[in-house]
N, C-alpha and C positions, 0 to 999 in steps of 0.2 A: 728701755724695757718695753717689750711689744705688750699688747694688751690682755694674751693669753698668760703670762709672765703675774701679771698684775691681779688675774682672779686668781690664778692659786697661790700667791702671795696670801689673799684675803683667805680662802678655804681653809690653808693649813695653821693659819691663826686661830680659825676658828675651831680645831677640830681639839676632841680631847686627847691628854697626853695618854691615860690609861684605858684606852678602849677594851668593853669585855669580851670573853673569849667565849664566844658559844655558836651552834650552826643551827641547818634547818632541823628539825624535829624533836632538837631539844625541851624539855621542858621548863620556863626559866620563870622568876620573880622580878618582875619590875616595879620598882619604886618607882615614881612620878611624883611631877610637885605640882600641887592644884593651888590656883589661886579662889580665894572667897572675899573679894572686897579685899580690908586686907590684910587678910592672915593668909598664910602658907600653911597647907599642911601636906604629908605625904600620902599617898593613895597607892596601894599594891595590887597588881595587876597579875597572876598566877595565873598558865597557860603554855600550851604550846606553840611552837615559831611557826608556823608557816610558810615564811619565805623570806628570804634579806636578796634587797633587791639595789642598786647602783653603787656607784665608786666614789671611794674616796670621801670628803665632809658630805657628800646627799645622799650617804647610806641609811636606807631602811629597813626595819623589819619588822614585819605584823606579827600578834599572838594571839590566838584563837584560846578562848575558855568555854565550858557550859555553866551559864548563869541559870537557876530556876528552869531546868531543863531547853535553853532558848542560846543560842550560838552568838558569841557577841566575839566581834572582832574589832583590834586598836592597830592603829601602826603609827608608830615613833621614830624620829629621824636617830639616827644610831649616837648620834654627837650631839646630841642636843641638849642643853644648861635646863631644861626641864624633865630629865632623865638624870635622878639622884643615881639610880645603881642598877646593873642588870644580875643577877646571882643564878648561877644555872640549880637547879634541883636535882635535875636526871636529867642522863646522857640518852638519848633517842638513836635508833638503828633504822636507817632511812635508805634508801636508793634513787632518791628523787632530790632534783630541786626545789619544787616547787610542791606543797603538800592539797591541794584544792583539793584533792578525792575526801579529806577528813571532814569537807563541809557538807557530805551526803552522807554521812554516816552518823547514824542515832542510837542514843544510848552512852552511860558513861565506860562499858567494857569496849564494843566496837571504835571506839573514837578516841581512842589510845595507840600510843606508837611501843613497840615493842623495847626494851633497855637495852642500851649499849653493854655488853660485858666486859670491864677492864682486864 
């Protein structure tokens, strides 16, 4: 086995069987597991996607919220054993990959993405 053989061997070990189904501009909930010393707890993270970015186990994707009027952005590997669940809320109507115009935009009306219509 060549050595290329051998990391995605390891990759798709690593990767989840149920990966969630959601894109850029959706609005999604992520549960995260925090450690505190040592207890587990879960911490939800509600926001929009901003962007998912690489292939295959080193997929990410960031979500943008407004905290206390102030922009806080996370980005979580998409497979990661510290990533309980991602659940989409609403579908986003987008034209873009990549959402960076929503980190100039202030206000909680302006700084929304329009809904997907099923």
């Amino acid at each position: 086995m060549t050595d290329k053989e051998i990391i995605e061997g390891i990759e798709n070990s690593q990767k989840k069987q149920e990966a969630p189904e959601f894109n850029v501009g959706d609005t999604v909930r992520v549960s995260a597991k925090i450690k505190e010393g040592n207890r587990e707890r879960i911490q939800v993270f509600e926001g929009i996607v901003l962007k998912i970015q690489g292939g295959g186990d080193r997929t990410t994707f960031t979500v943008r919220k407004l905290s206390n009027g102030i922009g806080v952005e996370k980005t979580w590997p998409l497979h990661s054993p510290n990533v309980d669940k991602v659940e989409v809320v609403r579908k986003g109507k987008v034209r873009r990959a990549k959402l960076y115009y929503l980190r100039d935009r202030v206000g909680r009306k302006a700084s929304k993405v329009k809904e997907q219509v099923q």
